[in-house]
N, C-alpha and C positions, 0 to 999 in steps of 0.2 A: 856809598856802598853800605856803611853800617846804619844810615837813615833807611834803606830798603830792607836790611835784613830784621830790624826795628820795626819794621811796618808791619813784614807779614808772619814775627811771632805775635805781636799787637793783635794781628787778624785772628791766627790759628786759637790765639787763648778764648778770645771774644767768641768763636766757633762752637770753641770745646765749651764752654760755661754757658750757652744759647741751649748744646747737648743736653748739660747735665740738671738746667732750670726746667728742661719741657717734663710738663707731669706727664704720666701715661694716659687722661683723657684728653689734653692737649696734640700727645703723638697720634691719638686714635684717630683725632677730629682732620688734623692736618693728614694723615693717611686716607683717611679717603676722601678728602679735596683731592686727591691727587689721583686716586683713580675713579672718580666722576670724572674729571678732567680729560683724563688719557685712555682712560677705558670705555666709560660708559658715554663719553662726547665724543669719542675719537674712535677708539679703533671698532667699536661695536656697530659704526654705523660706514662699513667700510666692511666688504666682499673679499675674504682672502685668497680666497679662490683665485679670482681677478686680478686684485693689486697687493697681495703679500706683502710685499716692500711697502706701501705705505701704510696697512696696516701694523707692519713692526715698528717701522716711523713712530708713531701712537706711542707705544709700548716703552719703545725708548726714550724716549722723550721723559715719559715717566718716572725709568730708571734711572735716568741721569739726576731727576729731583731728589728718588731718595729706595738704593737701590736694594735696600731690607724688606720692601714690600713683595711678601711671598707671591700675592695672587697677580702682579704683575706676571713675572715670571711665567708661572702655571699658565698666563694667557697667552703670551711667545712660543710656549711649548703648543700648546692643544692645538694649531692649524696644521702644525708639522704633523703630527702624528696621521691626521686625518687626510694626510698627501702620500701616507706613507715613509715620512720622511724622517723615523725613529730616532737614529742617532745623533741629526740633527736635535730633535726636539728634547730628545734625553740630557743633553748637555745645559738645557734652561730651566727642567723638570728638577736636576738635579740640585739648583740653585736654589729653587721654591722650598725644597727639602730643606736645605741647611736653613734656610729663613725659619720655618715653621713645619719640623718635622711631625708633629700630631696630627698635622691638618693634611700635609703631602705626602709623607710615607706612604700612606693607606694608597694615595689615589696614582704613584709612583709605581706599585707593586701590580695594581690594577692594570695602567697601561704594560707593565713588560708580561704578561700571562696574556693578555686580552689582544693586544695591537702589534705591541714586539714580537711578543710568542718566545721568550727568553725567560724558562719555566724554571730552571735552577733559579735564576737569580731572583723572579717574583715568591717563591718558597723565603729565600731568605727575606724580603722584605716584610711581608708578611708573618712570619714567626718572630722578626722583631715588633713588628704590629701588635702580635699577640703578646708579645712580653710586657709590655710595654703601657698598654693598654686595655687589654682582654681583646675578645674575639667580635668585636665588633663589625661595624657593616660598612658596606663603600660599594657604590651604586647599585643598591637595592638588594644586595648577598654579603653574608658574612667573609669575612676572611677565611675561614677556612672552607669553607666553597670553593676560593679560589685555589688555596691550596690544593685539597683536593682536584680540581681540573686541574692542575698545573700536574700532579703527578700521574693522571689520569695518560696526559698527554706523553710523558715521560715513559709511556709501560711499565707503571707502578700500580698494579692495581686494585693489588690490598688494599696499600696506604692510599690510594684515593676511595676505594671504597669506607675505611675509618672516617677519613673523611667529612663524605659526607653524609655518611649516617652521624656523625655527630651534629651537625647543622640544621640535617632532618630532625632529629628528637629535641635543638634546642628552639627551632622555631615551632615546635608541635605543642612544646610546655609555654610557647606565650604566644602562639595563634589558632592554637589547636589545628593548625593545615600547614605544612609545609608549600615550599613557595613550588609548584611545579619543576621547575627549570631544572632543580635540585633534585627532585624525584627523578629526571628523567634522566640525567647524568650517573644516579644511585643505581640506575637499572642499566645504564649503560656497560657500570663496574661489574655485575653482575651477570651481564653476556659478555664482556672480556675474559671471563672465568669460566664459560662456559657453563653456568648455574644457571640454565632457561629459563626453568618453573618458576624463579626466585624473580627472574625479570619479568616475564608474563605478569606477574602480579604487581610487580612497582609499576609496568608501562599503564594497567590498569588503572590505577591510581591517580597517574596522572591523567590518563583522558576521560577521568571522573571531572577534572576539571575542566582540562581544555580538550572536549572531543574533539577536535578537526587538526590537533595538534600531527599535521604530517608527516615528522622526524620521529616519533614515538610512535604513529601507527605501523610505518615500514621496518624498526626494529623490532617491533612486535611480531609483526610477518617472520620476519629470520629467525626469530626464535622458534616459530610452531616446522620454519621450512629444515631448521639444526636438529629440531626433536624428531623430524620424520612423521608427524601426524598433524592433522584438522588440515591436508592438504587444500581443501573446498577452500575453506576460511584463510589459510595463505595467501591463497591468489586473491581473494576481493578484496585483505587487506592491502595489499600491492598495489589494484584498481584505485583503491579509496586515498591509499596515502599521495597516490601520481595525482588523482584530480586535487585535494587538499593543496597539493602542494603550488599546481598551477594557480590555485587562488590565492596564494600569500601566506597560507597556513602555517607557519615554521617557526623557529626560534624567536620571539616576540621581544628582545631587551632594545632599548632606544641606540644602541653601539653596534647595531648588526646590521645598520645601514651604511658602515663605515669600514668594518669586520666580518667577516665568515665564523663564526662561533663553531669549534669542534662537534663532528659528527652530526 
């Protein structure tokens, strides 16, 4: 008995001092051996749709190597979401976090405003985002974009109008154009408030960019149909947003094949 319990402190020290020798380009190298292995051999070439179970197989297999590896995680979560299967997927999402909050937070906050649609709690991830880091971006929009939608959605619609006129003016100072998406959300704030004229001129804006944009032509229509005038111009914008829309015209981000995007 004390020959065993002999053995496996022998072990756990040899463990511990294995831990404390690997340098950090050592752990980086042996990390992603481990997800070439499990990820990019394994579960990426394997249909979740299909065989979920063998695709977490992959994943797991992984975690049990070495279970700090954030993007592991984030990979277990991302098919749930995409099944709908949020709470499921939140509970792996939130592992990714604790591994490597810089990198997950952002994209944590994303799925609850985006997939969840649990807009209290992506506000809070997000304004820890922004503490934390400034207002940086996560798939193709800043954080406070989402913010912004997130209280849009809430019937806040000052504070998502602040928003995203702020997002507007800082992508204006370093692209000179805001991203559309964002204009047409700015103007959405703007006919929740009943401020037509104000949106009339953002919808414009944006289909300076993307004319056949469907969802901005037909709030366009409701504005001129709320003001009571350019009745003519109502109706063919109506016409024009129904055929647009039968062509595919609409909310263009790569997540709204997966998602229904607000309004």
């Amino acid at each position: 008995m004390f020959r065993i319990i002999l053995l496996f402190i022998t072990t756990l020290l040899s463990v511990q001092c294995q831990s404390q020798t690997e340098t950090e380009e050592e752990k980086k190298v042996r990390q992603e051996q481990i997800i070439q292995e499990y990820v990019y051999d394994c579960a990426d070439k394997i249909n979740y749709f299909l065989m979920m179970k063998e695709y977490q197989a992959c994943l797991d297999a992984g975690i049990k190597k070495d279970s700090t590896i954030a993007y592991l995680w984030q990979q277990k979560a991302m098919p749930y979401f995409k099944v709908k299967k949020y709470e499921v997927g939140m509970e792996y999402i939130d592992k990714a976090v604790k591994c490597d909050a810089k990198r997950y937070l952002p994209y944590r906050a994303f799925i609850k405003c985006v997939f969840a649609k649990t807009y209290k709690a992506a506000i809070k991830d997000f304004e820890e985002c922004i503490a934390n880091w400034g207002d940086s971006y996560e798939m193709d929009h800043t954080y406070s974009f989402y913010i912004g939608l997130s209280y849009l959605q809430l019937n806040e619609f000052k504070k998502a109008e602040n928003y995203f006129k702020q997002t507007i003016e800082k992508q204006k100072a370093m692209f000179k154009e805001a991203h559309h998406l964002d204009l047409f959300y700015y103007a959405i704030t703007k006919y929740e408030q009943e401020n037509y004229d104000d949106a009339v001129k953002i919808f414009d804006e944006v289909l300076n960019q993307y004319p056949e944009f469907s969802d901005a032509i037909y709030y366009k229509a409701l504005c001129f149909y709320k003001l009571n005038k350019r009745v003519d111009e109502y109706q063919n914008l109506i016409s024009q947003a129904e055929e647009f829309a039968k062509r595919g015209y609409t909310i263009n981000e790569d997540n709204a094949v997966y998602e229904q995007y607000p309004y």
